[in-house]
Phi, psi and omega in degrees: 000320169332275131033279183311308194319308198258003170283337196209129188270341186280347169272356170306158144302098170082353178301311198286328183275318164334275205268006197291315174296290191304329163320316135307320173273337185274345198081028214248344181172187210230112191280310202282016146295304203061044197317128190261307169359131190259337178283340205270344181298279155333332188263341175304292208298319184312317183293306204290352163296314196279338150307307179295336175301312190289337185258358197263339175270002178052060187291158175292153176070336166343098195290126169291067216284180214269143165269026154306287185321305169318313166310302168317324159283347190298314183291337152292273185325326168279329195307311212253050155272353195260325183225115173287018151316309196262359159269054194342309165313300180324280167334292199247058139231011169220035198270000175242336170264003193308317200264003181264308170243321174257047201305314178274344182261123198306130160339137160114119187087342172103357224281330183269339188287319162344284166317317188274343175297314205263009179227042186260331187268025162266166208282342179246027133307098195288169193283324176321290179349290190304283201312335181271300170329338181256344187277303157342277164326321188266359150304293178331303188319298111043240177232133178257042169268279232305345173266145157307289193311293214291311208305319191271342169288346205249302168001295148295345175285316184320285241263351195283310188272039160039033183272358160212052193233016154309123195253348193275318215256169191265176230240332161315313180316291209319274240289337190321157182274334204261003156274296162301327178301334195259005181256316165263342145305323177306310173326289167326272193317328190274024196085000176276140190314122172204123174338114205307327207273314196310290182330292190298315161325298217292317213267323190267334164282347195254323161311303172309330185283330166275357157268308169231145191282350184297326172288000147273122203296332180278350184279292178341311191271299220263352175246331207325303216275331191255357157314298185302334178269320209246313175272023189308199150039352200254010210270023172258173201019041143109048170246008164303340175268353174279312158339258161336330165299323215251352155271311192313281213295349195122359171282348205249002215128197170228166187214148159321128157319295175310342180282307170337273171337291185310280144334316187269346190250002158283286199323336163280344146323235176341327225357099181278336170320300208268005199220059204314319209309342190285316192250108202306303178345292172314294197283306176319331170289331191250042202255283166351284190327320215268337176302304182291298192262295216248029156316319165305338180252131180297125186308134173087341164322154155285342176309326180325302192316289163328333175300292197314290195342317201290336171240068173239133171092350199241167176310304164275071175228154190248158187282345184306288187338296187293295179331321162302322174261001184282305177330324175274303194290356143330289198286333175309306213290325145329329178215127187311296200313357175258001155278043192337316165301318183288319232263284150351308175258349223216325180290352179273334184291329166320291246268319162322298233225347197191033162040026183296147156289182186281198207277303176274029180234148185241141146223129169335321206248359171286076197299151171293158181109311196314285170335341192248248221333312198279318181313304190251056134276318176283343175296332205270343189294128163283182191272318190282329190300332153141148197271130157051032184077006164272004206222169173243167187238181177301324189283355166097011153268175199280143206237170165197184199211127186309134164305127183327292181310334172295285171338270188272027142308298214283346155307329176300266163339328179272315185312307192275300180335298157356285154345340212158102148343287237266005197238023183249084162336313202268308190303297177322301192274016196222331181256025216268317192274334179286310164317328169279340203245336185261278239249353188318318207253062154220092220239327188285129181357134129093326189293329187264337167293324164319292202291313158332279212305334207256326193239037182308310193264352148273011191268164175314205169251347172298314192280337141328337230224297150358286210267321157000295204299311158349263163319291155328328173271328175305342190276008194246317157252088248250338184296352162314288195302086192282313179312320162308295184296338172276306150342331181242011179307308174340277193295321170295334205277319211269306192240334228210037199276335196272335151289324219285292183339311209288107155281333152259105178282123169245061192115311231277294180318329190269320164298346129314316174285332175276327170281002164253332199340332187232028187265144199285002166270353197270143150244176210302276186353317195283321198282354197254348151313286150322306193269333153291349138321309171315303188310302196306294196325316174284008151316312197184128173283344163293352183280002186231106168289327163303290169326319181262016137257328171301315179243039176282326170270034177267304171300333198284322194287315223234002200228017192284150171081037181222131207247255216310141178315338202275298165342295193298307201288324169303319160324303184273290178323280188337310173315312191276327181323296196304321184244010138316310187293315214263011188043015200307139189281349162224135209271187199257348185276127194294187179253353175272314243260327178259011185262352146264349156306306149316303129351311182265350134345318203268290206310307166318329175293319174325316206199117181262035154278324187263035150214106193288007175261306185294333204274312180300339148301332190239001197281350166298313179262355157304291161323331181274316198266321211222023194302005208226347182258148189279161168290150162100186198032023161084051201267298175298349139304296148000292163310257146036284190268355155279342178233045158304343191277310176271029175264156178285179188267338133333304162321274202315332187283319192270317180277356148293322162346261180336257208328335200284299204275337176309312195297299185317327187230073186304326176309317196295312181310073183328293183327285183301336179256008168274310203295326182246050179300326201289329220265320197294309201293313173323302189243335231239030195289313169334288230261116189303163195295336188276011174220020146344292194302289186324327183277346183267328179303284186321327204243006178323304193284348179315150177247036158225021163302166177245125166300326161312332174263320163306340178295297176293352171258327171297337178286322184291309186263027160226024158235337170300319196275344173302313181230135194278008198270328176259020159235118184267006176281298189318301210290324186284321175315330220251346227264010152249010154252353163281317154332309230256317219245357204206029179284350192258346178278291169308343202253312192270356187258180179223139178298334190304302195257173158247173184289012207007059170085004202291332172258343149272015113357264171324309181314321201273322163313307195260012148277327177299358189283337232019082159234355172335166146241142197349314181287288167321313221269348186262336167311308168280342164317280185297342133329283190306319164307295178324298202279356182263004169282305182232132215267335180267025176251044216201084187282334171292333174292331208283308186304308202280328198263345179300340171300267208302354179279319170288304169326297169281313183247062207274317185321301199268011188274319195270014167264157171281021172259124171265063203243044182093004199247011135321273196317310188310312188289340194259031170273298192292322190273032171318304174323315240235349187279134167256350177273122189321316162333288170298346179247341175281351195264346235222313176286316205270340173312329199269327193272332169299325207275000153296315161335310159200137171270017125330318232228352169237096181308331174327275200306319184291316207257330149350278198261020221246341167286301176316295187291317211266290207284311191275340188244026161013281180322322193291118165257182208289169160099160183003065177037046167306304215248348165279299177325311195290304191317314194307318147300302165337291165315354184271315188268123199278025173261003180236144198231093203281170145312084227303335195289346219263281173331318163311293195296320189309300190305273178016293162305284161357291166293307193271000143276343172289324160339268147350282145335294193293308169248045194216048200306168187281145176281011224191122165309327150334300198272318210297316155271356112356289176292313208298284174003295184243024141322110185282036159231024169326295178302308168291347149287351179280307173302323192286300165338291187297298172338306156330306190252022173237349161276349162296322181287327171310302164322306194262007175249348175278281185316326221007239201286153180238354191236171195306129162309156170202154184271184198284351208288332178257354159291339192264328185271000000 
């Protein structure tokens, strides 16, 4: 009877009075014929589904059929839902392929409509089929009574979760498949029980939908434009909809709001999140991938997806693969709830913390994103910050913190987000106009969040505020940057394996990765990763999670309303410098606050991008001087202070700056403490950091010095001798006779240059004078010792003297040993120097060096066998041990050293030169020369002689002038 029934649409019960108008208006046959013909009968029920199929996509033209009618057909359509026998259209439009693919399977139960549902996109299907198999599906779509199978399987899950028990909603709503998929999916998701038979029904309508988008009727009315533009021809195994994803993120075009929409809520529909298997697209693309990297994960898991995330960008992702899951995880990544594990682990704290709906409830007044934003705003929160809301914060509201299992989803989720902007929701939609206007040409992994971060201070301020929030949370978890940390894998495996371990990073990894930076495991990827982390850091000091706890209420106190990181740290070092100098008993910079300060200090030093003043002062001759030396290990700082000379005058100020704070603090000096790391550990484990340098001087000569570090410590000390502002030992010793004896030196210089040596020069004059003080005077000893050993720590010989030095001494100028025997030639070659510059520099050289004969090594190294046997006794200093030699020679019971003896007479004839030409300027020099005059005793005796015949004279003769009485002395 069935059979008979359905065979002739006229023998329905009520079918013919229901439907007899649209049935006429629609064309579909002809009633008042009576056509008996079984196909044209069949083709009656066809036309009128598909009319109702045209009106529910608001097709043009679209007939508005009556809902009587409707009902009716729908009810047809659930009756012969159970044998595709009685679906007459159907029947003999698939009745070959039926015996084609569904050959073995028995009639009954919808079990044949099934079949042909998982074999509609093959290549041997015919198209009539195809087309009634798809007018069929979107009748489900519909109502899901038209499947037999779904209705009966599901059937107790339905009525246990109340999924058809809305009195709000109208019973068309209700009966929709997309309505049960999202009433039982909520089960699921909420942990509740739901049938193994449902679920695998469930699994197979949630495929379907994602294969082909025409069964959802709003994808139909609302991308119709961007099919047409972008998707035409694509629309077998979901990929017209893959398509449409891929307008969605922006690959493609631009897409409809209404389209958007449409879109996001079929994936919610299907959830393909908790199944890769539902959207076919994916899994054939990604099949290889998921063989190879996520073989370990049980098929169908939701981790695949996650698996994959975890390999996007790496050698085994294949580009199909990847296009395909960025495309899906777009639309996940919108709505939290479509990550099933975060979703799992993370609703009650939504529901706590951030005022989320159920699974299957939506708002309008909700931007996508927002639930994942309130969520790892609350991940970051600390434990001292207050547990679960029970504590305040400073401004005095109530703080709370995610439960540990919440935490490393949503940490999970950042790790991939990383990957692709566009998988940021909040970050997309709020930075969209910055991006277009910064960031267009920057297409590569990982390139726009960058580019956001480099132009960080033009963006408005919501994508400021964004990208802000961002970047603070990577400086507290730096494993947020998963392109990094696979880049930087070495070197964490190599240096830094025991922070990575750490489930919580707070800094430690990254700061470890920047004190590794040169290390032979970091590559070019890892380090140009790092140091623009860096760079982003001196942006904002919060941006440094170590720093902005340690001193954030160091900055509130003593630095407020002051942002940038560069700034703050200037700020505060200033602060302890100022009250190291002033000895204050107790300082105001707290002790975490200045032992991270010192880090970042350390850090800064490396690269002169990451002081954004020397480096914006300087990039014009960074370009001109140093285009060929690379960033970073402070080279280009180097660079810089070796061609100081050629700098603009902006330039030049600021790395006299710079140099100013290096000497006072040498730990600060990058160069000297990379080139001599070996040396510090060698001599200097003792010795505190500001007097680093000084303990590398002393041990200069050592013969387990590294010659590379001696180099760089003779480079310190020709640049400490240019100024005395930059030897701060020199400057304190020093610091009431350089007024006092160099006030006119000083009257003449600008802070911008340097004195190239003029007032210790000047020093070095009144030391031979001896009027120094005590302190001064041992300070320019060793100076004077230094520069007479290397003629280049002597910046005025150096100015005056470079011609005749290539002239005269070019041998001993080009050895690499330096033991005094520059000065010695141009002493000896005195005659012969023509520049004046240079012959006054050469005289005053001859004139310290009466003073101690320290300070002439030549002489020193001569007489020194000499100096041990006659003048044992004699100490050192204000030319003691010259007198003695100077006698010695004189007395012919002593018998010197013929070298000794050589060198002395030398002197001799070049200081009597001297003399003639350089008379003394000064009751000071006049007795200097008479002193180490080898006629000393006889000019000394003519003196006293001088003055006892004067005395004589005026005690024989008396008065020479006129008596006067007292009376005229009185008036």
């Amino acid at each position: 009877m069935t059979s008979i029934v359905f065979s002739d649409y006229r023998l329905i019960c009520g079918f013919m009075d229901n439907c007899r108008e649209d049935i006429n208006s629609l064309h579909c046959g002809s009633i008042s014929t009576g056509e008996k013909d079984v196909h044209s009968q069949g083709e009656v029920i066809a036309c009128l589904e598909k009319g109702l199929v045209r009106e529910a996509e608001e097709q043009p033209g679209a007939h508005a059929i009556r809902p009587d009618c409707k009902k009716a057909i729908m009810r047809v359509a659930e009756l012969s839902s159970d044998d595709f026998h009685l679906d007459r259209y159907l029947y003999f439009s698939c009745r070959e392929d039926r015996e084609r693919f569904c050959e073995n399977t028995p009639a009954g139960e919808g079990r044949v409509y099934k079949c042909l549902f998982n074999h509609k996109f093959e290549e041997a299907m015919s198209e009539k089929c195809r087309e009634a198999l798809t007018t069929r599906q979107k009748l489900i779509t519909q109502d899901y009574k038209v499947s037999y199978s779904l209705a009966k399987a599901c059937k107790t899950d339905l009525r246990k979760y109340r999924c058809s028990m809305d009195t709000n909603m109208p019973r068309a709503r209700e009966a929709r498949l997309s309505y049960l998929l999202l009433c039982l999916e909520s089960a699921v998701h909420r942990g509740r029980t739901v049938s193994g038979e449902c679920q695998g029904e469930m699994l197979d309508y949630r495929r379907m939908l994602m294969e082909d988008f025409s069964l959802s009727p709003e994808i139909v009315l609302h991308c119709r434009g961007e099919i047409e533009a972008h998707c035409s021809g694509l629309h077998r195994k979901g990929r017209t909809l893959h398509c449409l994803m891929r307008v969605g993120r922006g690959d493609m075009g631009t897409i409809d709001n209404l389209c958007q929409k449409a879109l996001q809520t079929l994936i919610q529909e299907a959830d393909p999140g908790a199944d890769y298997r539902i959207d076919r697209a994916l899994n054939e693309a990604c099949e290889s991938v998921i063989q190879t990297a996520c073989k370990h994960i049980r098929n169908g898991d939701p981790m695949i997806l996650s698996c994959l995330m975890e390999h996007l960008y790496t050698e085994k992702m294949v580009e199909d693969c990847e296009h395909r899951l960025l495309e899906l995880q777009y639309f996940i990544a919108r709505d939290w709830k479509l990550d099933p594990i975060l979703y799992k682990k993370c609703q009650g704290d939504a529901s706590r913390l951030c005022h989320a709906h159920g699974w299957n409830e939506t708002s309008e007044m909700m931007p996508p994103g927002a639930i994942f934003s309130c969520l790892y705003r609350h991940a970051y929160r600390t434990e001292e910050q207050g547990r679960r809301g029970n504590a305040v914060d400073e401004t005095g509201r109530r703080v709370f913190v995610l439960s540990r299992d919440c935490k490393v989803e949503v940490q999970r989720i950042l790790h991939q987000r990383a990957l692709d902007v566009k998988l940021d929701p909040e970050l997309q939609r709020r930075c969209m106009t910055d991006l277009g206007k910064w960031c267009s040409e920057k297409t590569e992994s990982g390139q726009e969040l960058e580019c956001l971060q480099d132009h960080l201070e033009e963006l408005v301020s919501e994508c400021r505020d964004v990208v802000g929030n961002l970047t603070e949370l990577a400086s507290e978890d730096i494993q947020i940057e998963t392109l990094l940390m696979r880049a930087c894998e070495p070197v964490i495996q190599s240096h830094c394996h025991e922070v990575a371990d750490n489930q919580i990073d707070t800094g430690d990894l990254m700061e470890c990765l920047v004190q590794n930076k040169h290390q032979k495991e970091m590559n070019d990827k890892c380090a140009v990763g790092v140091t623009h982390f860096q760079l982003v850091q001196i942006k904002d000091f919060r941006f440094s999670y170590k720093f902005k706890m340690a001193c954030k209420e160091d900055v509130l106190k003593l630095c407020p309303n002051i942002k940038k990181k560069v700034d703050v740290v200037l700020c505060l070092s200033t602060t302890v410098r100022n009250d190291t100098l002033q000895d204050v008993k107790e300082q105001r910079v707290s002790v975490k606050c200045r032992k991270q300060l010192r880090v970042e200090e350390l850090e800064m030093s490396e690269d002169v991008r990451l002081e954004p003043e020397l480096y914006d002062s300087c990039k014009q001759d960074i370009g001109r001087l140093c285009q060929n030396v690379a960033f970073g290990n402070a080279q280009v700082i180097e660079c810089l202070k070796e061609n100081k000379r050629q700098l603009t005058q902006r330039c030049h100020h600021r790395v006299f700056k710079l140099q100013e704070v290096e000497m006072m603090d040498p730990e600060l000096d990058f160069q000297l403490m990379r080139v001599c790391k070996q040396m510090i550990r060698r001599f200097c484990t003792e010795a505190d950091a500001k007097n680093m340098l000084q303990c590398l001087k002393q041990n200069k000569n050592s013969e387990l010095m590294d010659p590379k570090c001696k180099q760089m410590i003779t480079k310190r000390q020709i640049t400490q001798n240019t100024d005395y502002r930059l030897n701060p030992v020199l400057r304190k010793s020093c610091k009431a006779d350089i007024p006092k004896f160099c006030q006119s030196i000083l009257n003449k210089a600008t802070g911008d240059s340097e004195l190239e040596g003029q007032v210790v020069s000047c020093l070095k004059l009144k030391y031979a004078d001896q009027r120094l003080s005590p302190d001064c005077e041992d300070q320019i000893r060793v100076i004077l010792q230094e520069s007479a050993l290397d003629y280049r720590l002597d910046p005025q010989l150096q100015i005056h003297c470079t011609d005749e030095i290539s002239r005269l001494c070019p041998e001993e100028a080009a050895a690499q040993e330096q033991t005094g025997q520059v000065e010695e030639c141009l002493k000896v070659n005195l005659l012969k120097i023509k520049v004046e510059g240079c012959k006054k520099e050469v005289l005053n050289i001859l004139k310290e060096s009466k003073a101690d004969i320290f300070v002439d090594p030549v002489l020193h190294t001569a007489c020194a066998l000499d100096i041990k046997h006659q003048c044992a006794a004699i100490p050192p200093g204000r030319g003691r041990q010259m007198s003695c030699l100077m006698e010695a020679l004189q007395d012919k019971r002593v018998r010197l050293q013929p070298e000794c003896k050589k060198r002395l007479q030398d002197r001799i004839d070049m200081w009597s030169y001297a003399a003639k030409v350089a008379p003394a300027e000064g009751f000071s020099d006049l007795a200097m020369q008479v002193m180490t005059s080898p006629s000393k005793t006889y000019i000394l005796a003519m003196i006293g002689l001088s003055l006892c015949i004067l005395f004589l004279f005026g005690l024989l003769c008396g008065r020479m002038t006129k008596r006067l009485m007292q009376e005229q002395k009185d008036r």
